[in-house]
N, C-alpha and C positions, 0 to 999 in steps of 0.2 A: 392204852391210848394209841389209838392211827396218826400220822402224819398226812399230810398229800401236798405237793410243790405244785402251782399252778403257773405254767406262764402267762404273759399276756400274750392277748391273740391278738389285740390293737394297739396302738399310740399315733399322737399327735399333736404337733404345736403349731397356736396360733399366734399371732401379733400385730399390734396397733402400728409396727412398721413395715409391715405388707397386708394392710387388713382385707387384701380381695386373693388372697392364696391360705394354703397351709404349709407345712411338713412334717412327711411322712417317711423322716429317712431313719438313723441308725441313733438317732439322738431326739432328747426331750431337753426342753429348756424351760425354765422356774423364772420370776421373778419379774423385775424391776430396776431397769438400769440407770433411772435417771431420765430417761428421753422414751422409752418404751418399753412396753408390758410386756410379757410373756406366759401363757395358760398353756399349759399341756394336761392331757386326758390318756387313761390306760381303761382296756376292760381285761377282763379275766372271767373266760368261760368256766363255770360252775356247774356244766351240767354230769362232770364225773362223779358229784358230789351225792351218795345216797339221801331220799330227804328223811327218814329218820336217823338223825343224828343232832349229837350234843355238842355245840361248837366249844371248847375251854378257851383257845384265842388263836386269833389271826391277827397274822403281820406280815407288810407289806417290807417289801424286801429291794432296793434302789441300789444300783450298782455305780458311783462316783464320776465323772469324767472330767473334775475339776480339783487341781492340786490344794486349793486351799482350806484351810481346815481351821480347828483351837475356835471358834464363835462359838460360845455359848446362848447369844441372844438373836442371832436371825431367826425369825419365827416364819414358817411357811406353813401352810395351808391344807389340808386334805378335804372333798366334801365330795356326796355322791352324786350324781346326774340324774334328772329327771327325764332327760331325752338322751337317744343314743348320738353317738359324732359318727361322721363316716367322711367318704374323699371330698365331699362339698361341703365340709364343715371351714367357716373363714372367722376374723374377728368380726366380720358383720351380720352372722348368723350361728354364734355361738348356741351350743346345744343350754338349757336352763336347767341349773342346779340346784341343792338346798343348804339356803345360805346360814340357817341357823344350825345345819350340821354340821360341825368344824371341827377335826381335829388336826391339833398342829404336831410340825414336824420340824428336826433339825439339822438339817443335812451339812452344817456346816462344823460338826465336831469331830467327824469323822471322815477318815483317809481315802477309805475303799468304799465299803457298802454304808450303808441307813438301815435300821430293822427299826418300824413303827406300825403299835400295835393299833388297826383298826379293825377292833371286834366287833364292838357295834353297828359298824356299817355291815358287815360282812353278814351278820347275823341275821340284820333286816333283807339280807336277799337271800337267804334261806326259808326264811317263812314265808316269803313270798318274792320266788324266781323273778318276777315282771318285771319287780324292783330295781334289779339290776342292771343298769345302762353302761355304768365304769362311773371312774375318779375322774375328777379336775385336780390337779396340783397348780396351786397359785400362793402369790406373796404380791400384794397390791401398795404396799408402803415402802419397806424397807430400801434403800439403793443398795438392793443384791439381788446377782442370780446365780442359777443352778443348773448344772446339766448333769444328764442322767442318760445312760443307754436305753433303751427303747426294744421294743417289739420286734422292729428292722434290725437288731445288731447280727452279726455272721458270726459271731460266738454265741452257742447257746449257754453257755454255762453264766452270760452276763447278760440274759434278760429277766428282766424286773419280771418276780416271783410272790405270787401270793403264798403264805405257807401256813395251810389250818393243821390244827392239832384237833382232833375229834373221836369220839366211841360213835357208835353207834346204839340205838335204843328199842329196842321193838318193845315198848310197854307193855303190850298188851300182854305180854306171856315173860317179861322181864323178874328176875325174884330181886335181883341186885339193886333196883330202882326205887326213888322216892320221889313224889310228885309231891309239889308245895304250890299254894295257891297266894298267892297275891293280889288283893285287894285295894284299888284305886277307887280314889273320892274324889273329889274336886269340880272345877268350873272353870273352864276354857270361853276368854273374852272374846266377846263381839267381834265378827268379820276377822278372826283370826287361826291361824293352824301352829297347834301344837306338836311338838315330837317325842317321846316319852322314852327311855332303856329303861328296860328293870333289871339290876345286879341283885341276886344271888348268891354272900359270897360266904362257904363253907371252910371252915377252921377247923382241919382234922386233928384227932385226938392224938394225942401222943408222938405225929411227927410234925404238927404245927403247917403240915401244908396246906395253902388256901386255892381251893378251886372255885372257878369262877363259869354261873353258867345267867344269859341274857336271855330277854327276850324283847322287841319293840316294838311300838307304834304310833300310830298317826290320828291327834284327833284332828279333823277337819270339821271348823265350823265358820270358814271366810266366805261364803253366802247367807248368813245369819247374824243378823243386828243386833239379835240377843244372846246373853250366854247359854252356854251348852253345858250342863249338867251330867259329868261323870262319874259312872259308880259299875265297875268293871273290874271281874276278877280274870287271872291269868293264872294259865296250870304250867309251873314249869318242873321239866322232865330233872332229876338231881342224878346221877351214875357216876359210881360208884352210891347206894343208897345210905341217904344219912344215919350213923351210929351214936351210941351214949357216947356222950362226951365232945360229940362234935358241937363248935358254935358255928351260929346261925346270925348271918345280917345280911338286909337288904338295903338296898341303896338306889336313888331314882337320881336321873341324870337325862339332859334336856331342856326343852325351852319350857316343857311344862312342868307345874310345885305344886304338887300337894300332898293331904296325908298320905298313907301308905299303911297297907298289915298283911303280916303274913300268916296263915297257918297251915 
């Protein structure tokens, strides 16, 4: 298994208390203080990344700049961006993101860094580069915020760090490889868009380790009055290739439910 440490090549925070500026300095700001918002955005260039490969997990990596810690319940925000941010990005022309992609984060249990694992996003910009615009980090309720070093800090060793774990796969002439397909059914409602992961997750024999490999997608059917009937299978690459004894479960996660098989 490869490692690879990505830093971010951008950051930026907006606010409802100077909604006609940005900033773009050595710091990122989270939350909700009571009187005003705070959204910050990071990208991370992927294009060192070979596109035959098996991502097992990625996690986002947040370096602290706030003493306080011990909360277990601040819940903040992770989702991916539809459009990119750049130096004219303000709160009144915020870049549009996907709001039913959420995963949360808790940056307030911890001293130093945050490690939060966003695989799923990570994975949907492998299969398809375009995808990629960067993160929003937000928390829209709570009376808390967060700061974080950013893109701009003059220490590299504390800019926020994508960090994938991944093989590489050449199928085509792979012997170690096991390709499983999985089979989706279901019916995506009227004028709406679905988001689907599919996990993969493999229970090896004899040392009980679980590798985990994804694949995602988009149904789009929010120009259509009526439902949208799906019935689409998915080949996902397995490396190290599945043995006797190994188990086998898949799991779908998403705004979209339905049956599910794999063979």
């Amino acid at each position: 298994m490869k490692t690879l440490l990505i830093p971010a090549s951008k950051s930026l925070t907006i606010t409802n208390k100077f909604p006609w500026k940005n900033f773009n300095i050595d710091r990122i700001k989270v939350g909700y203080d009571g009187n005003y918002l705070y959204y910050s955005y990071l990208f991370f260039n992927l294009s060192s990344l070979p596109r035959n490969i098996v991502i097992y997990n990625s996690k986002l990596i947040l370096y602290k700049l706030d003493k306080f810690y011990n909360d277990k319940h601040s819940k903040f925000l992770i989702s991916p961006l539809k459009e990119d941010f750049n130096k004219y990005t303000t709160y009144y022309n915020p870049p549009a993101y996907y709001r039913h992609k959420r995963i949360p984060f808790y940056p307030i249990t911890s001293k130093i860094a945050i490690s939060t694992d966003i695989t799923p996003i990570v994975c949907d910009w492998i299969i398809n580069r375009k995808n990629n615009k960067g993160i929003i980090l937000y928390n829209k309720s709570d009376y808390i915020t967060a700061s974080f070093t950013s893109s701009k800090t003059p220490y590299d060793y504390l800019v926020p760090l994508l960090k994938i774990n991944y093989d590489i796969y050449p199928i085509y002439k792979h012997s170690n490889s096991t390709i499983k397909k999985v089979k989706v059914t279901g019916t995506v409602a009227p004028n709406s868009i679905y988001y689907i992961i599919i996990n993969i997750e493999i229970t090896r024999a004899g040392t009980g380790k679980k590798d985990n490999y994804y694949v995602s997608d988009e149904y789009d059917n929010s120009s259509n009055k009526f439902s949208l009937n799906i019935n689409k299978a998915y080949s996902i690459p397995i490396f190290p290739k599945i043995k006797a004894g190994d188990i086998k479960k898949v799991n779908l996660f998403g705004s979209y439910k339905g049956p599910i098989s794999i063979s």
